[in-house]
PAVOZA-42050 format. One line per field, with one value per residue (C-alpha): residue number from 1; x, y, z; residue in one letter. Coordinates in nm, 4 decimals, padded with zeros to 6 digits, m for minus. Layout:
k <- c(NUM	...);
x <- c(X	...);
y <- c(Y	...);
z <- c(Z	...);
r <- c(A	...);
// end
This chain:
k <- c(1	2	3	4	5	6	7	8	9	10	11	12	13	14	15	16	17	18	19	20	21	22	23	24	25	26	27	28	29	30	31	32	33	34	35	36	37	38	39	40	41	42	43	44	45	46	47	48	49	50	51	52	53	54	55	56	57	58	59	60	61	62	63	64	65	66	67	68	69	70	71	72	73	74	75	76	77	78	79	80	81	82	83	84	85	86	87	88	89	90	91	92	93	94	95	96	97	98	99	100	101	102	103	104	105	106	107	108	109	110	111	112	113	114	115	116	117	118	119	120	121	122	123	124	125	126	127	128	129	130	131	132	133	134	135	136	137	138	139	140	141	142	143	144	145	146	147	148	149	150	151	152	153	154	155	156	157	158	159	160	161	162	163	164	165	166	167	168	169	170	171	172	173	174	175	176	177	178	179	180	181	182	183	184	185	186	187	188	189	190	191	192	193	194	195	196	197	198	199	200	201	202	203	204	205	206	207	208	209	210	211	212	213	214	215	216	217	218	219	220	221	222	223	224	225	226	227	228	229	230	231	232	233	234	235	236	237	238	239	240	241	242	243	244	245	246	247	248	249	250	251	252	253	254	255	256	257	258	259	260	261	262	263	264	265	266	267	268	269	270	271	272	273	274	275	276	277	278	279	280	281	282	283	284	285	286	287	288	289	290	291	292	293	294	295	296	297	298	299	300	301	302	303	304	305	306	307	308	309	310	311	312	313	314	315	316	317	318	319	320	321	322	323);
x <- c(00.9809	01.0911	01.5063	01.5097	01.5608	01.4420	01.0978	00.8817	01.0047	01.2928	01.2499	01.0679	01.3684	01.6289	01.3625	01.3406	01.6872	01.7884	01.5393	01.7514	02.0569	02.0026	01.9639	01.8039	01.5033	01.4843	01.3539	01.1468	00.9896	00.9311	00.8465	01.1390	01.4421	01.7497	01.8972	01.6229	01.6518	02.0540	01.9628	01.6795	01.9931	02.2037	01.9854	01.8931	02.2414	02.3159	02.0543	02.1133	02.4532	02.5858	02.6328	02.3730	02.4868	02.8204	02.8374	03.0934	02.9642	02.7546	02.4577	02.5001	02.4904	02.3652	02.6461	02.5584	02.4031	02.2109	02.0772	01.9524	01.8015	01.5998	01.4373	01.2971	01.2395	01.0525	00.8438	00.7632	00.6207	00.4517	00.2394	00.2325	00.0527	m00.1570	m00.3133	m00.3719	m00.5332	m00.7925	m00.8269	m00.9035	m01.1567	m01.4633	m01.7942	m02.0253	m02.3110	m02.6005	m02.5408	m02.8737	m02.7382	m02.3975	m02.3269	m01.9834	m01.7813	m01.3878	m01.2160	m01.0643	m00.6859	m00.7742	m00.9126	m00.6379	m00.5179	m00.6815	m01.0711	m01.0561	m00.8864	m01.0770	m01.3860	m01.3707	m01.2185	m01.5311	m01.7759	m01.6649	m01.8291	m02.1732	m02.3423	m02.6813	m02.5712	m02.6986	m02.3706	m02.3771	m01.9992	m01.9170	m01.5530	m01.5763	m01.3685	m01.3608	m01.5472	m01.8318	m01.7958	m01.8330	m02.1656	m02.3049	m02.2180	m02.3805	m02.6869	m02.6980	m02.7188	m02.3880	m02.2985	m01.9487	m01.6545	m01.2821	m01.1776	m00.9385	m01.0095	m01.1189	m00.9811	m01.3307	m01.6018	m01.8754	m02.1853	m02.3541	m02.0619	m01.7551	m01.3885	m01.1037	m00.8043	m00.5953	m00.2774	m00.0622	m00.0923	00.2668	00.1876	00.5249	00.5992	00.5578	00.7468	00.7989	01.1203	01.2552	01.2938	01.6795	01.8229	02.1222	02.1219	01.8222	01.5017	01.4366	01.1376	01.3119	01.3539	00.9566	00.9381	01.0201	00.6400	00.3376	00.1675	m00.1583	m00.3813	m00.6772	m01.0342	m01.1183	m01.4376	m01.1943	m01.0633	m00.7229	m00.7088	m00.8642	m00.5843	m00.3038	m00.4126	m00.5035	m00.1162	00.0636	m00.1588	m00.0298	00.3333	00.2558	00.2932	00.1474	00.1485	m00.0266	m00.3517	m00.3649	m00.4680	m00.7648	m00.7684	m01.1365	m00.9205	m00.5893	m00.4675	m00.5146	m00.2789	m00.0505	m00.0625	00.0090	00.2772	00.4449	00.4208	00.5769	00.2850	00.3875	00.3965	00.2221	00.1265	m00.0122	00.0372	00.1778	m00.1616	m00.2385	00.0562	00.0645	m00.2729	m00.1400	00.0869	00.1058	00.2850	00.5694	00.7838	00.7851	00.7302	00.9731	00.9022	01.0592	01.0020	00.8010	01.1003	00.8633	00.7319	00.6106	00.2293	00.0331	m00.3435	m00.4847	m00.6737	m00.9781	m01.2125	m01.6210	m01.8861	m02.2206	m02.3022	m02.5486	m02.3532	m02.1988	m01.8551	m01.6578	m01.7909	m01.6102	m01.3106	m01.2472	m01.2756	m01.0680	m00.8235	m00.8065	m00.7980	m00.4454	m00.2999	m00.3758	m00.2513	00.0590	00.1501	00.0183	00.0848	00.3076	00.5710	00.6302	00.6100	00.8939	01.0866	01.1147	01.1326	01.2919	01.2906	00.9257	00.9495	00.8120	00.5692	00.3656	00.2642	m00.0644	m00.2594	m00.3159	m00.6605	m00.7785	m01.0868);
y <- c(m01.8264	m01.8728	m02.0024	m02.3517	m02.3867	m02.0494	m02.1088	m01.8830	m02.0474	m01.9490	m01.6057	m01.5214	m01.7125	m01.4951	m01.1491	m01.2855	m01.3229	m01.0091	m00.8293	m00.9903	m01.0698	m01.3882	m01.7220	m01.8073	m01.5148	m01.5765	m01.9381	m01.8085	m01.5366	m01.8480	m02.1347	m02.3485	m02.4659	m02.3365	m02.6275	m02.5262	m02.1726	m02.2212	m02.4940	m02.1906	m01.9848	m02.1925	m02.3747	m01.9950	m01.8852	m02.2317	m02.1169	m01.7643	m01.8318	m01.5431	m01.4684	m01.2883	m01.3001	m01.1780	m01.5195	m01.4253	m01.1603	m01.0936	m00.9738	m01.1499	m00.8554	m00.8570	m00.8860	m00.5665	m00.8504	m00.9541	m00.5996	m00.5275	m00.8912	m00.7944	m00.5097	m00.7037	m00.9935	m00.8289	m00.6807	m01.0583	m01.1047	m00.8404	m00.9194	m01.2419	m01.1763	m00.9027	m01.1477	m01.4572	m01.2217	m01.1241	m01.4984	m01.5522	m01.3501	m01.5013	m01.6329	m01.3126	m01.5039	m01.5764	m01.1918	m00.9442	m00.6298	m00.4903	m00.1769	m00.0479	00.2367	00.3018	00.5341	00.8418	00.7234	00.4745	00.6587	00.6649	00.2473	00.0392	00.1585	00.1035	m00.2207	m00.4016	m00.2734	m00.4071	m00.7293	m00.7797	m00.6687	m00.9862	m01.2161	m00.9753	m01.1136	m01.0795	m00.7991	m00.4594	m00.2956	00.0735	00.1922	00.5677	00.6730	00.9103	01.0033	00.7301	00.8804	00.8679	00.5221	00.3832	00.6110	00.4687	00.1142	00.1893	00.3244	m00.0099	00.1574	m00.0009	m00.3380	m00.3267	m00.0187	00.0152	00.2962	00.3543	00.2344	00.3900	00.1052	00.0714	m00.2111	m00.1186	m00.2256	m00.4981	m00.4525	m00.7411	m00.5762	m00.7077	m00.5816	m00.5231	m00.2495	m00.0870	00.2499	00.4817	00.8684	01.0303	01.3984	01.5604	01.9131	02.1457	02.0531	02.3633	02.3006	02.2974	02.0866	02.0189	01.6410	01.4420	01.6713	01.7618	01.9146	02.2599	02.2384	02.2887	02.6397	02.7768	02.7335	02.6173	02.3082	02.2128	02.0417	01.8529	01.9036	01.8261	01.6007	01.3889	01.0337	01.1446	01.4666	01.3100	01.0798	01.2530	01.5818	01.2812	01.2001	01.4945	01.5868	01.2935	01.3941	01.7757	01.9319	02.2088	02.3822	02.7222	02.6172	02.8439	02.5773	02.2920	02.1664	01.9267	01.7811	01.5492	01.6549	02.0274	01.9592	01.7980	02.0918	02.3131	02.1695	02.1755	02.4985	02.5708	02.7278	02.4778	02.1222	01.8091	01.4772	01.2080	00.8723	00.6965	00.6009	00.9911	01.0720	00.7799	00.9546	01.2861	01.1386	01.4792	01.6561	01.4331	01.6213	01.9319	01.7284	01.5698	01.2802	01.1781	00.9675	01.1431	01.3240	01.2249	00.9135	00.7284	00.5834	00.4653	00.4129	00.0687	00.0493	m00.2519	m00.3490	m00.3630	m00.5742	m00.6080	m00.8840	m01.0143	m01.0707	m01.4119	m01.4286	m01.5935	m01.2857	m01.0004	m01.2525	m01.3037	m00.9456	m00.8346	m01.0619	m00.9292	m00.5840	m00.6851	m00.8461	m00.5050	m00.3493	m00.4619	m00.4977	m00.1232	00.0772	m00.0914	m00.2455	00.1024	00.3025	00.0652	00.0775	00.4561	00.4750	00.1635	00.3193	00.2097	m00.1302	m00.3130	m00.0433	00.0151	m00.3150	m00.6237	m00.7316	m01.0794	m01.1588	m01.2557	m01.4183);
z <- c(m02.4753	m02.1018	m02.0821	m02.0409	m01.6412	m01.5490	m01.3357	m01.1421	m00.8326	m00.8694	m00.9672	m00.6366	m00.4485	m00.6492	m00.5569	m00.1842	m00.1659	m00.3336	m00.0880	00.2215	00.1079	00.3501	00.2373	00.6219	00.5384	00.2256	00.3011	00.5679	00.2765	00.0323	00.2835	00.1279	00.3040	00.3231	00.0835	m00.1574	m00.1946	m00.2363	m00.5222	m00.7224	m00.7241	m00.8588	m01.1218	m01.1956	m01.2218	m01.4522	m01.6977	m01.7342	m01.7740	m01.5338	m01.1618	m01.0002	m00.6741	m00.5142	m00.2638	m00.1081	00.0666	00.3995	00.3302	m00.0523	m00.2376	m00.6296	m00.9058	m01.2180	m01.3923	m01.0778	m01.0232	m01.3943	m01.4149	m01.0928	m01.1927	m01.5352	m01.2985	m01.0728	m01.2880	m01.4544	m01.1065	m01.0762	m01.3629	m01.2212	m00.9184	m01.0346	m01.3090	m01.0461	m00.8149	m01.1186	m01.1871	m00.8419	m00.7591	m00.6135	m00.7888	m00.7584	m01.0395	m00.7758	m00.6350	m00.7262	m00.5669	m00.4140	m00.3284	m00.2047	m00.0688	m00.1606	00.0008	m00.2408	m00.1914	m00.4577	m00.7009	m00.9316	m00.9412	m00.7556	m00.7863	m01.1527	m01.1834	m00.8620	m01.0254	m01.3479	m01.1695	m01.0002	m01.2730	m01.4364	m01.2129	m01.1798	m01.4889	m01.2930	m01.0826	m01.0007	m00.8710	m00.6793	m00.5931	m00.4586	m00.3425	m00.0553	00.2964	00.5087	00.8105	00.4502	00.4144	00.7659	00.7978	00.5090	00.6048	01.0048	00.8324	00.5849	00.2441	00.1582	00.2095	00.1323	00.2087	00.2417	00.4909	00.7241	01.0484	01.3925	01.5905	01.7300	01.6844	01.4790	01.5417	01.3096	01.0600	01.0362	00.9426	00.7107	00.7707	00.4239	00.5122	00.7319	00.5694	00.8073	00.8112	00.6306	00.5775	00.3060	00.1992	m00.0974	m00.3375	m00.2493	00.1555	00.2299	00.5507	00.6974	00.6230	00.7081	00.8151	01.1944	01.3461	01.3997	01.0180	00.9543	01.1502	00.8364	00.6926	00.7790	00.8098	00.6032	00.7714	00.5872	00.7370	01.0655	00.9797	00.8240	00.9988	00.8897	01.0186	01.3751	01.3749	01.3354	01.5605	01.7726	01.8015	01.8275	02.1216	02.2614	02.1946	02.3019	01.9858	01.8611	01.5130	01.3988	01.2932	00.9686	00.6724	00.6362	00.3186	00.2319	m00.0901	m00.0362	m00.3983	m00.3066	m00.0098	m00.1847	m00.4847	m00.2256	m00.0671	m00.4174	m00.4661	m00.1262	00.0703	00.3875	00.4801	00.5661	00.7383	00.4819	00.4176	00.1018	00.0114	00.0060	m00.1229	m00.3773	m00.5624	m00.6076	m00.8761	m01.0633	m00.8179	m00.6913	m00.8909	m00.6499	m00.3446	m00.1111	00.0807	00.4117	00.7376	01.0052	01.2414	01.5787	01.7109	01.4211	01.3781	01.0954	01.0336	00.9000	00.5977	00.6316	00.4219	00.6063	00.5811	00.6872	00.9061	00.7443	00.4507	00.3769	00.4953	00.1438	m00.0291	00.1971	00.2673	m00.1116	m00.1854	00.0793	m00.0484	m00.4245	m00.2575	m00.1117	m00.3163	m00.5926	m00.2706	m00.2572	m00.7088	m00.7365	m00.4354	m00.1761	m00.4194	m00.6378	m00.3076	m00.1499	m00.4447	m00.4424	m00.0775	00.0462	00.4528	00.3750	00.4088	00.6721	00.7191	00.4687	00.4189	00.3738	00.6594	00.6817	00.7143	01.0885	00.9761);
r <- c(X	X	X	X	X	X	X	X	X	X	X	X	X	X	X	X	X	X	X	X	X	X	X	X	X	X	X	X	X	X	X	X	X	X	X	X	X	X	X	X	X	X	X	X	X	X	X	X	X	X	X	X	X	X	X	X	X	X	X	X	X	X	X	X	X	X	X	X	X	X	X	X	X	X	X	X	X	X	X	X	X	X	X	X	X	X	X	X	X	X	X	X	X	X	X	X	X	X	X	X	X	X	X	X	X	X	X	X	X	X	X	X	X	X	X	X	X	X	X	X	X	X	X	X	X	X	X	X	X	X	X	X	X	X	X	X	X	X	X	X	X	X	X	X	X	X	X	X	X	X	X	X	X	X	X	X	X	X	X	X	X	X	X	X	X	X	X	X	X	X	X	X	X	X	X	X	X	X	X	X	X	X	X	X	X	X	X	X	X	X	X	X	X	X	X	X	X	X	X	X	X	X	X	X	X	X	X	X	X	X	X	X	X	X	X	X	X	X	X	X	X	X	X	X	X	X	X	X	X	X	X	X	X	X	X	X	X	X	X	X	X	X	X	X	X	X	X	X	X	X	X	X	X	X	X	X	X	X	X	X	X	X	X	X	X	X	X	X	X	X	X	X	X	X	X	X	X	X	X	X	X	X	X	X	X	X	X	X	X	X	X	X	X	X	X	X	X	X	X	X	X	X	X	X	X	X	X	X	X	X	X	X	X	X	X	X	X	X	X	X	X	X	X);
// end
């Protein structure tokens, strides 16, 4: 049973505040005033019987009990979320047929649990899904033999098909364990292997030879790897280096161990990840999927990828919908 006094409320206050260490952006997080998120705290504080906070400090910084009450708090929340956003999901009954297109990134999470999400509502539904590249998906939508698709997006309008944006997905490097720097990695520091690039066909690939033409870089063109979890395998067992994203990254869970992460040492750029529709289709179904779709998003990839890599924040993050 919850403590007497302890609400959600104020649990996300307390994980707002703890995430700013400002009572000002914490209110602006939470949409309550200032008063208000300064009363959470303290009610919360009154009912756990402890400090959580170190008050006196600018940024507030979190007390040892403050810091191992987060992380169990956090993942209260977490739970939280990810079980309104299955509750929420739209009314798919009067649906025949839907067929839909994932890209690969979320094979390992998010497929599975949006999936089963949705079959819940398809009593009378004949459902067709198939994970595949993203330049895959957008075909198939162009060509109408799938309604639905989440890829990564061109930038460009697509004719007869509506897009939802759901995440800022940042390309990050990735390297084998075993790469030594002086401190914090600089370009000079990769001459020491190659770079694996995935297969030109692929959006991803397009996108990031894309920018480093426009920064004048060039690397040996030795490697093009079809599979991201080959790439990553052989970046852990030191054969060269990369350019992913954390969504990549994120699905080659097996290999982290051997892998090193770290922020891009040029210009940094991302790709957005959207969810398409047909135009033709009725626009609550797309919005409300696209909604679910961010809001697993953001319990089970953005939130553990931030935790582990806080320099993430603010860029790998939801898209609010424009719609």
């Amino acid at each position: 049973m919850m403590i007497k006094g302890v609400t959600i409320r104020g649990l996300e206050v307390f994980e707002a505040l703890a995430a700013s260490g400002s009572v000002a952006r914490a209110a602006e997080a939470t949409g309550l005033s200032q008063p208000a998120v300064s009363q959470q705290i303290k009610n919360l504080e009154t009912a756990l019987g402890t400090q959580l906070l170190d008050h006196g400090k600018r940024p507030m910084q979190l007390t040892s009990a403050g810091r191992s009450y987060l992380a169990r708090a956090t993942a209260v929340l977490s739970q939280l979320r990810l079980a309104q956003s299955e509750l929420s999901v739209m009314d798919l009954t009067h649906l025949t047929q839907m067929s839909m297109g994932i890209i690969d990134d979320f094979d390992n999470d998010l497929t599975p649990r949006l999936v089963t999400t949705l079959a819940k509502s398809m009593s009378r539904c004949q459902f067709k899904l198939v994970t595949a590249p993203s330049h895959e998906v957008t075909r198939a939508l162009q060509d109408r033999s799938l309604h639905l698709g989440v890829a990564a997006s061109t930038g460009e309008v697509l004719p007869g098909v509506v897009e939802y944006p759901l995440a800022r997905d940042p390309f990050i490097l990735v390297t084998p364990a075993e790469m030594t720097t002086n401190g914090t990695l600089q370009l000079d520091d990769l001459n020491a292997l190659p770079m694996l690039r995935y297969d030109q066909e692929q959006l991803i690939s397009r996108q990031i030879e894309a920018h480093l033409s426009r920064l004048n870089l060039t690397f040996e063109n030795r490697f093009e790897i079809g599979s991201n979890p080959t790439l990553l395998a052989m970046v852990s067992r030191g054969i060269g280096w990369a350019i992913t994203t954390p969504l990549s990254y994120l699905r080659a869970a097996r290999f982290h161990e051997r892998v090193n992460v770290h922020p891009l040492p040029i210009q940094p750029f991302s790709r957005n990840i959207s969810l398409f529709a047909n135009a033709d289709w009725a626009d609550s179904v797309p919005r409300d999927v696209a909604q679910t779709v961010r809001s697993l998003l953001q319990q089970l990839m953005i939130s553990p990828a931030i935790d582990r890599f806080p320099w993430l924040e603010g860029e790998f993050r939801v898209l609010e919908d424009e719609h």
